[in-house]
C-alpha positions in Angstrom: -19.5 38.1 -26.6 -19.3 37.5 -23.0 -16.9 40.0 -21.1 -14.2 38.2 -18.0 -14.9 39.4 -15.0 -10.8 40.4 -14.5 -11.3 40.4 -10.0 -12.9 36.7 -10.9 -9.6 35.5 -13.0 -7.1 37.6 -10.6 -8.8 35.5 -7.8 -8.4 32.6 -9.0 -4.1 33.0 -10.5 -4.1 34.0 -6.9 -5.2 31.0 -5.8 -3.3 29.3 -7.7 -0.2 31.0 -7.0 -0.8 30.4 -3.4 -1.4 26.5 -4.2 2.1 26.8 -6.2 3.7 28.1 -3.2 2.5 25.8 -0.8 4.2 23.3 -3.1 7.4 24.9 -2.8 7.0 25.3 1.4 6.7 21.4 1.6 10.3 21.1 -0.6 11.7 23.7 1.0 10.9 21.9 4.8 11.6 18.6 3.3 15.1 19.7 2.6 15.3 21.1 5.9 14.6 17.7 7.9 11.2 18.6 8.5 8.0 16.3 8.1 7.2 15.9 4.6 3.8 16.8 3.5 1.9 15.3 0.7 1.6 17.1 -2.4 -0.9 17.0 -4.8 -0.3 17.4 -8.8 -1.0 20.7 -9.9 -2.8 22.0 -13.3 -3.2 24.8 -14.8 -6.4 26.3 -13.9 -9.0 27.1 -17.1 -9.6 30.1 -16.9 -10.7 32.8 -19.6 -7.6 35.2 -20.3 -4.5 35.2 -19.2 -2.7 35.7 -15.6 -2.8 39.2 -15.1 0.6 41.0 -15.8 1.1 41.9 -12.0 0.9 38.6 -10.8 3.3 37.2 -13.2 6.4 38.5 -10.8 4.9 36.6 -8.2 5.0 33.8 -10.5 8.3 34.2 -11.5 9.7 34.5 -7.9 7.8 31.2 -7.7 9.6 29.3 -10.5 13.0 30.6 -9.0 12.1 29.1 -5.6 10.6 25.5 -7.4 14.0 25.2 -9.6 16.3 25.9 -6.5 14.1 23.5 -4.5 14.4 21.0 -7.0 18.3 21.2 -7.4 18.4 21.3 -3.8 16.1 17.8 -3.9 18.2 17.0 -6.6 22.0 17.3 -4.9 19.9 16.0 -1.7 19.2 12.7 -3.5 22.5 12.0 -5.0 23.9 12.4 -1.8 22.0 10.0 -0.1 22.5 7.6 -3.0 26.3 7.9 -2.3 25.7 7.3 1.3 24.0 4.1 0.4 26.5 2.8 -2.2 28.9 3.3 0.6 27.4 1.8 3.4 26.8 -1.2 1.0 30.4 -1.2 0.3 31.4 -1.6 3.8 28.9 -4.2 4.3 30.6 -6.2 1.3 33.8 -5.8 3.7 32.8 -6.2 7.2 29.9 -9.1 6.0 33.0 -10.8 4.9 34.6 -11.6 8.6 32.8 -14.0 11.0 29.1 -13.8 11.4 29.0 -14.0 15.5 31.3 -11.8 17.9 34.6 -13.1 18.4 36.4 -12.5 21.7 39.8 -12.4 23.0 41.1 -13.0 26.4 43.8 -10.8 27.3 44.0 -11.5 30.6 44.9 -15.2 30.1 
């Protein structure tokens, strides 16, 4: 039976947990207005044993931050779909009058 090195697997949920975060950075600047950064799709590394019990607050801390992110993303979108549905609204109204300016003399 081979024995885990346990500093080989905590390295690597480490890095992990860093890639996880870095996930959650981009959202969270993306929601701020900030230049959107490309994210890669993320899977669970395969490692021998399980993420070692002290890193699992980190990874719960983690979760919190990607499920407010996402509801943020979430309410972020549906607010921009209203904005869109309403500008297309008024463009159903306004399109409706002539297609060239139209002035009027008051002076005359």
């Amino acid at each position: 039976m081979t024995t885990v090195n346990q500093s080989y697997v905590r390295a690597i949920w480490e890095v992990e947990l860093d890639r996880l975060e870095l996930d959650v950075l981009r959202a969270e600047r993306l929601l701020k207005g900030l230049e959107a950064l490309t994210v890669e799709p993320w899977n669970p590394p395969r490692v021998p044993g399980q993420m070692p019990a002290d890193l699992a607050v980190r990874a719960k801390e983690l979760l919190d931050r990607q499920e407010r992110a996402t509801a943020a993303l979430h309410a972020a979108l549906e607010s921009a779909q209203r904005q869109l549905a309403y500008g297309d609204r008024l463009a159903g109204v306004v399109g409706s009058g002539p297609a060239r300016p139209v002035y009027l003399d008051l002076d005359a």
